[in-house]
Structure formats: structure tokens, C-alpha cells
N, C-alpha and C positions, 0 to 999 in steps of 0.2 A: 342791896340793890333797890330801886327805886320802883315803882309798883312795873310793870309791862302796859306800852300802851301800843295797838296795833295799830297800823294803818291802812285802810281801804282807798286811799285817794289813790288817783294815777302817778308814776314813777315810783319812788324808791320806796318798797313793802320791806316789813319786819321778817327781817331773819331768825330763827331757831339758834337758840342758846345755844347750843354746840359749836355752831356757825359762829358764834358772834366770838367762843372763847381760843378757837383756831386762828380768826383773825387777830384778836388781841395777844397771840401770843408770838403772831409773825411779823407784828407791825415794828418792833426792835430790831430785829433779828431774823430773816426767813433762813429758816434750815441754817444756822449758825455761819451765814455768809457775811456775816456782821452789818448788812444792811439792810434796811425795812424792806417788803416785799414793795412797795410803795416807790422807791428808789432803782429799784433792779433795773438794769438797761432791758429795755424794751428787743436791743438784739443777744441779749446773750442766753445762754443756754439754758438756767434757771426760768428765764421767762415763757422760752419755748416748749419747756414741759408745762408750765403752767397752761398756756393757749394749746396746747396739744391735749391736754385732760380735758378743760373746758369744753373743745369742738366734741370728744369722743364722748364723753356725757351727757351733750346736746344730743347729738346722732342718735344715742341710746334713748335718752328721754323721750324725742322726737318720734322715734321709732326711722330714722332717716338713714337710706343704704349710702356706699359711696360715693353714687352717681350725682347726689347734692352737694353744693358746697355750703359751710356755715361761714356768716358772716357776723361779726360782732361789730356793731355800727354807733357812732354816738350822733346826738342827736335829739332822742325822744321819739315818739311816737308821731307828733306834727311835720321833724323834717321827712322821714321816713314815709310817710306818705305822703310829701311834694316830689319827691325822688323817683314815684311809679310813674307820673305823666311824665318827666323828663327822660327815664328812661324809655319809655317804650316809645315816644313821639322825635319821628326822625328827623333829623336837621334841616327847616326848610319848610314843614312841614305843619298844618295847623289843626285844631281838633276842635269838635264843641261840645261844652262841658253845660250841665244841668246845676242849677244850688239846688241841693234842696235841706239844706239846714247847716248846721255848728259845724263838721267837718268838710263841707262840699265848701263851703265860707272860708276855710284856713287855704284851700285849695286856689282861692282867687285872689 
């Protein structure tokens, strides 16, 4: 194997070797359903425990009771935060918004 190199930049961080050998072992084959987990229909059962472990291990991670939902969003960290003014600003409705640098800037 080739030396380990980590990464600190924003989006996709280095995973733990255990991690990385669970996935190369399901990328053929998930749990002998003869196709890649990568493949799996997004509605069928297999996938549902998938998303159903993920949310419970969030929850736990998180320290999060039931009363939150977990949402797994794509995107990035830029859409994700264009999505809070449109979410909370009601239809019709107008706001005033402050720069004050690199992220208030993605915002306009």
C-alpha cells in the first residue's frame, strides 16, 4: 500500500483502514446480493437498513433524541448554507443581509 496521506481540506476526509477494507469488500458484492452496494436500488430493503443504521449512529453520535430528524443532504457545506435564508424567509417576503466576508459573499 502506498504511504497514507491525510487530508485536512474541506469535503471528503480520510477514512480509517478498517473503513476503507469494509468498503472494498462490499464494492463487488454487498452482503452476497451479487451487486455493488454502489448499485443497490435506493428503494429496496438492503438500502433501507443501510439509511436506517446511518440515521441511528448519527442520533447516537450526535447525542440526538427522537424528536430530531436526521437528514442526509448533498450538496456541500455552500449549498447547505444558501438553503437557511430560503428556508426560514417566507414567500413574498424580504430580509437584510450584512457581508462581512468568504461565507456572507457565497450568500449573495
Amino acid at each position: 500500500m502506498a504511504k497514507r496521506v491525510f487530508n485536512f481540506n474541506p469535503g471528503p476526509a480520510a477514512l480509517p483502514l478498517d473503513v476503507l477494507e469494509i468498503i472494498k469488500a462490499d464494492i463487488p458484492d454487498y452482503k452476497g446480493t451479487g451487486m455493488s452496494v454502489m448499485e443497490i436500488s435506493h428503494r429496496s430493503k438492503d438500502f433501507e437498513e443501510i439509511n436506517n443504521a446511518a440515521m441511528s449512529l448519527m442520533r447516537e453520535l450526535m447525542g440526538l433524541g427522537e424528536n430530531y430528524k436526521v437528514l442526509f443532504l448533498g450538496g456541500g457545506a455552500s449549498t447547505q448554507f444558501a438553503l437557511i435564508p430560503i428556508n426560514f424567509l417566507h414567500p413574498g417576503k424580504t430580509a437584510a443581509y450584512v457581508d462581512t466576508g468568504s461565507w456572507s459573499n457565497k450568500a449573495l
